[in-house]
Wavefront OBJ file of the C-alpha trace (Angstrom):
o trace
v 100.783 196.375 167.317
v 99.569 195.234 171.053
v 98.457 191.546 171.362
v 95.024 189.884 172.592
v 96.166 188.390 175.860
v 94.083 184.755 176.228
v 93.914 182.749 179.374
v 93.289 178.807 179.241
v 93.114 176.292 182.505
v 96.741 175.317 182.747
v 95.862 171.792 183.665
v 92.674 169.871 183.781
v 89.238 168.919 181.897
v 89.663 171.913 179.447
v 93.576 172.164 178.948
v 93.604 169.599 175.896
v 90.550 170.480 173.755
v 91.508 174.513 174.360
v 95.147 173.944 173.080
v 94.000 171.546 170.304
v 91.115 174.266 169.178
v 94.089 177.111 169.028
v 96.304 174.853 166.924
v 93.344 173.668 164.456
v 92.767 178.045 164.198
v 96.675 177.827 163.120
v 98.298 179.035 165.774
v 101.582 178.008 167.007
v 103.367 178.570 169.858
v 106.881 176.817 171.839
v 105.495 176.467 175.070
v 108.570 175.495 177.557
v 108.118 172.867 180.695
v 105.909 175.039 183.425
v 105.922 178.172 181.355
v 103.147 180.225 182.356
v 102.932 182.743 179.275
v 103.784 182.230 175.315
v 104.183 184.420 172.393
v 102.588 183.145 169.872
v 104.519 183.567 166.643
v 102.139 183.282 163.913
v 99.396 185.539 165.384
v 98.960 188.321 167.477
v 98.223 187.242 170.799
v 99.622 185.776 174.381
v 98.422 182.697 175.637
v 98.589 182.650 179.637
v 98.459 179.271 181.452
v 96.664 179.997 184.619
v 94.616 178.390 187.373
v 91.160 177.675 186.400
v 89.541 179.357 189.227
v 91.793 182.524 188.738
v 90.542 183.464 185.045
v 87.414 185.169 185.683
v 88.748 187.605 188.272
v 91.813 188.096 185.275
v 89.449 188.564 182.695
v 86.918 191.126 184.894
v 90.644 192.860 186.230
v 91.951 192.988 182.502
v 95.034 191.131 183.656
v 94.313 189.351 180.682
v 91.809 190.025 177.448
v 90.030 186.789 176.860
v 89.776 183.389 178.385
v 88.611 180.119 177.146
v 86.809 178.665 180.390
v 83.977 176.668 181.474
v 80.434 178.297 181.438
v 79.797 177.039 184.674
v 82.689 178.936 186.248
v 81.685 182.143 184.469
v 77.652 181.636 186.596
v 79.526 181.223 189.748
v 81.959 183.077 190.242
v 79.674 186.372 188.730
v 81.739 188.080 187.050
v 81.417 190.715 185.097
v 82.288 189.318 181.733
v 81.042 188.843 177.850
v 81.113 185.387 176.493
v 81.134 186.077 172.693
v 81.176 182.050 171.217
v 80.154 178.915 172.602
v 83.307 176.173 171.964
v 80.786 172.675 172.298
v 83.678 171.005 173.897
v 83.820 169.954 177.568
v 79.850 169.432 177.930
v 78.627 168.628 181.666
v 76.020 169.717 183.862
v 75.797 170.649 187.490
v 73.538 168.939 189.208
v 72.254 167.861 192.840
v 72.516 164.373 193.879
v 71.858 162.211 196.523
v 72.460 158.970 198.155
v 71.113 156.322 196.137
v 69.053 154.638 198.548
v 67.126 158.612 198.696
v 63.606 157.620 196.575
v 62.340 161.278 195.678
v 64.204 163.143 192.547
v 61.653 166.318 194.075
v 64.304 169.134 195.179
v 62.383 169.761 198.236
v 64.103 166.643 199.722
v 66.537 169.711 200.814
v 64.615 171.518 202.672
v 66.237 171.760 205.672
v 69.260 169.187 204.482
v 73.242 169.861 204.393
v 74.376 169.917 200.427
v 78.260 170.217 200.238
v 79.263 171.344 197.133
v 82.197 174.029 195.329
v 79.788 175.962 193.637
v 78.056 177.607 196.598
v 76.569 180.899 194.796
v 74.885 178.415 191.951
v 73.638 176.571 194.737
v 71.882 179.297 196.675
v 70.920 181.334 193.576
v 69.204 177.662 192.607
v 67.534 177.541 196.334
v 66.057 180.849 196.333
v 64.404 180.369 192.999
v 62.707 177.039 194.451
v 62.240 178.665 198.117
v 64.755 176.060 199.548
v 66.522 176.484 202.892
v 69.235 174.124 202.964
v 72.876 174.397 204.840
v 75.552 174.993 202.017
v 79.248 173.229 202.892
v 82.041 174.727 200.783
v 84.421 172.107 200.008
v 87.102 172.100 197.886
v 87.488 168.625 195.607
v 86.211 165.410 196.149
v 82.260 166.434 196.853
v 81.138 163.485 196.168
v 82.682 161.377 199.311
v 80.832 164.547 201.635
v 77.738 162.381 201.832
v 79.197 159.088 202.977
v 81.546 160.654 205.945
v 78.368 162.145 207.153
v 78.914 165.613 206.253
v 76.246 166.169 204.092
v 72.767 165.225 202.980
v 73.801 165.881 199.116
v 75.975 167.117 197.223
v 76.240 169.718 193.989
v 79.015 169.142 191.609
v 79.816 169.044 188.109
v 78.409 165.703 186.058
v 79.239 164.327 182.775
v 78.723 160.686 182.482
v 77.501 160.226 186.005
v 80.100 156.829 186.584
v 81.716 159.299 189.481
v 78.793 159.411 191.477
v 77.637 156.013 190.810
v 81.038 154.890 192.631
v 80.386 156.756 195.443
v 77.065 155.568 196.133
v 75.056 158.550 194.622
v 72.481 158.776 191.609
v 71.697 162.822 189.897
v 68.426 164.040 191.006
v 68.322 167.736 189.622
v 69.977 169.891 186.659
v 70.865 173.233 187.571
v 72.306 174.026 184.638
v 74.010 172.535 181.374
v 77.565 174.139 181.061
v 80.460 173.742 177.787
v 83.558 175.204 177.257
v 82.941 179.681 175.955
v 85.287 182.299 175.129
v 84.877 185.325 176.749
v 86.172 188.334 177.042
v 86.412 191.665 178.957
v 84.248 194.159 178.303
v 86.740 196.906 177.774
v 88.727 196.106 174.960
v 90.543 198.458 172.723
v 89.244 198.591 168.915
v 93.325 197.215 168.356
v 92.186 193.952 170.840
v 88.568 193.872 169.431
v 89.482 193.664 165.747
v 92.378 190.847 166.790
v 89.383 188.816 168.755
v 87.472 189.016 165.461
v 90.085 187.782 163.902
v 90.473 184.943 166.182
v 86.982 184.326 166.649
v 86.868 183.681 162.379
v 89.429 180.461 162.760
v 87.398 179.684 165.828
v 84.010 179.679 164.295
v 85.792 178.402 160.781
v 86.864 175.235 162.737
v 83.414 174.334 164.786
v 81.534 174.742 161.614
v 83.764 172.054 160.322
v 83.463 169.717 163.158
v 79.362 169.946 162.539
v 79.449 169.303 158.737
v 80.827 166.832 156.470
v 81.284 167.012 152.651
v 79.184 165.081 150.232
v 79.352 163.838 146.690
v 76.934 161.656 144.950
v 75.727 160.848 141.309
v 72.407 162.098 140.409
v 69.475 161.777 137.249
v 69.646 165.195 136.045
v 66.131 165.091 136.392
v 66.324 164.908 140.095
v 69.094 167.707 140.538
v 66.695 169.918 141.754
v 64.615 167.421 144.551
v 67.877 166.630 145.527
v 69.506 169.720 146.189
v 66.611 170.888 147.993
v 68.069 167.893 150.644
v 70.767 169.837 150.987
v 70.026 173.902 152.378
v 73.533 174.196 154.163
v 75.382 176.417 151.023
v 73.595 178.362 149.135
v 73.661 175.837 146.146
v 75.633 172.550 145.734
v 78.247 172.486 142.811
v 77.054 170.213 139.864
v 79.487 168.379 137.765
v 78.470 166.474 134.497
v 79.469 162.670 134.206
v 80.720 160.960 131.102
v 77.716 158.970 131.443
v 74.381 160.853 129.392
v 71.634 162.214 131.928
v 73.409 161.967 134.713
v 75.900 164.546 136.969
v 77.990 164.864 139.826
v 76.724 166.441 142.843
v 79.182 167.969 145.756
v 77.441 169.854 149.164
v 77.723 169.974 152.621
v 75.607 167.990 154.853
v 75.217 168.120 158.631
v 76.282 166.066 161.178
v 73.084 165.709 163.741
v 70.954 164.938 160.411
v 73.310 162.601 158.978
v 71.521 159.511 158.878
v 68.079 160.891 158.068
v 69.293 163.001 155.153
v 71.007 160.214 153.612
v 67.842 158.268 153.371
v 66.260 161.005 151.563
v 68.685 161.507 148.957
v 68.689 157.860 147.964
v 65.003 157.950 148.337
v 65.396 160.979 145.400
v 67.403 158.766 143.619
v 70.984 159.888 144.466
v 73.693 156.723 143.866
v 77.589 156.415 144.701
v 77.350 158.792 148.124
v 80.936 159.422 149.478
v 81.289 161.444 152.586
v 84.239 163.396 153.313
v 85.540 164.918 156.721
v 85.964 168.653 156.545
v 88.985 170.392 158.489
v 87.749 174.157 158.202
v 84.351 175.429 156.911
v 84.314 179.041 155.592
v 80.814 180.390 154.696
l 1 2 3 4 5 6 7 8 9 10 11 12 13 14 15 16 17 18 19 20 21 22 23 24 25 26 27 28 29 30 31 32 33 34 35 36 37 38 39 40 41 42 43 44 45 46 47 48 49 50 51 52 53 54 55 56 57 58 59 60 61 62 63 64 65 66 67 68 69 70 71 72 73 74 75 76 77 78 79 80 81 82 83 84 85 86 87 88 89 90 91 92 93 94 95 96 97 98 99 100 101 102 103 104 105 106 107 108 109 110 111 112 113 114 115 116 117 118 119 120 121 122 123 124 125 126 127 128 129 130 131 132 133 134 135 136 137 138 139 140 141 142 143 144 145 146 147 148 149 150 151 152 153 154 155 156 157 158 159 160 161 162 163 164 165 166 167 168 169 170 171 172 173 174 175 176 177 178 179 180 181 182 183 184 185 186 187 188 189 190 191 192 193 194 195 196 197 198 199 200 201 202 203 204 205 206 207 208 209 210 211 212 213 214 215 216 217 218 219 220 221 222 223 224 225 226 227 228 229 230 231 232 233 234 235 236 237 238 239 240 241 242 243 244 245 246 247 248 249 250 251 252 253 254 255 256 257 258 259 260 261 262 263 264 265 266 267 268 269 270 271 272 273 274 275 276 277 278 279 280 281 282 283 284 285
């Protein structure tokens, strides 16, 4: 049986959250000091350690199968590759900014201006669309000092909390676009490689659905079983155990994460009592 090949960043803002997402799907691997490729022994694939900028071209070439890479990357480099899931980890933005004492947030400011950045076809695909003419300055690393040696009017670069820029004198004016972690693949697998990647992408999609959800119990009337499970939509019904105590049962569901905090308020509104919540490690619907 052949094995998925799967390329992750071999250092940097992605390295830890892709390893830890493989070894929450179970997989294991002995990965050796500077080793560039692993067998993993539990599963069917190959896990290749490569430079960031290097895994679209692999994935588009075939080199290697699938990659676990930053959105962003994928839109600038334009390649021609499928991202299949989403991975919420690794959240930033690209986005123009300028020197804070610069007033306007309007992105004609650049008309005309010098914006250094290392994602120059984002850039000028963003300029067209606004009919900008601006001077684009490739530079590799450390953007955000371009402004302040006087070799740019702005800069484009990757933002998460914004503290970088701040430092450096700059504030965000502009999103171009919101970016996370993806998987995807190339677009010619075998059915061998396509069925493995499903079988991956089931741990994968197993283990975000946990990270989203927690598990609930409570003690409810049995008259309000039913108002209260209708709190709950995210299985298909919540299990319902009977107490020792008369007219009343136990209650166990799933709740979600980003409605947390409103949903508890309606099930004690409802009349649920003794809520515990409970961290799930995989979800599997």
């Amino acid at each position: 049986m052949s094995s998925l090949k799967i390329a992750v960043q071999k250092s940097g803002r992605l390295f830890e959250d892709s390893i830890k997402l493989l070894k929450d799907c179970g997989i294991s691997y002995d990965n050796g000091k500077d080793q560039l490729k692993v067998q993993v022994e539990n599963f069917p694939i190959e896990i290749y350690f490569l430079r960031n900028s290097d895994i679209p071209q692999y994935v588009e070439d075939g080199v290697v199968d699938v990659a676990i890479v930053g959105e962003n990357l994928l839109i600038e480099k334009q390649k021609d590759i499928e991202i299949v899931q989403k991975l919420g980890f690794s959240k930033c933005r690209v986005s123009l900014a300028v020197p804070k004492d610069i007033e306007t947030d309007d992105v004609t400011y650049f008309q005309g201006k010098k914006i250094a950045t290392s994602y120059p076809n984002t850039v000028k695909n963003f300029l067209s669309e606004n009919n900008i003419e601006a001077e684009i300055h490739v530079i590799s690393g450390s953007v955000e000092i371009a402004p302040n040696m006087g070799l740019a009017d702005g800069i484009c670069d990757i933002v998460s909390s914004g503290s970088t820029l701040f430092k450096n004198g700059l504030r965000e004016t502009v999103t171009i676009l919101k970016s996370e972690a993806v998987l995807a693949k190339n677009k010619n697998l075998s059915a061998e490689k396509l069925e493995i990647l499903e079988r991956l992408l089931f741990r994968i999609q197993a283990v975000l659905k946990s990270k989203n959800t927690n598990y609930i119990l409570m003690n409810v009337p049995n008259e309000k079983i039913q108002e209260v499970s209708s709190i709950l939509p995210v299985l298909k019904s919540p299990t319902i155990v009977p107490l020792v105590e008369e007219g009343w049962s136990s209650l166990h569901s799933v709740i979600e994460e980003k409605r947390f905090w409103e949903v508890i308020d309606q099930l004690k509104k409802a009349g649920a009592e003794g809520i515990l919540i409970i961290p799930i490690e995989k979800m599997i619907l």
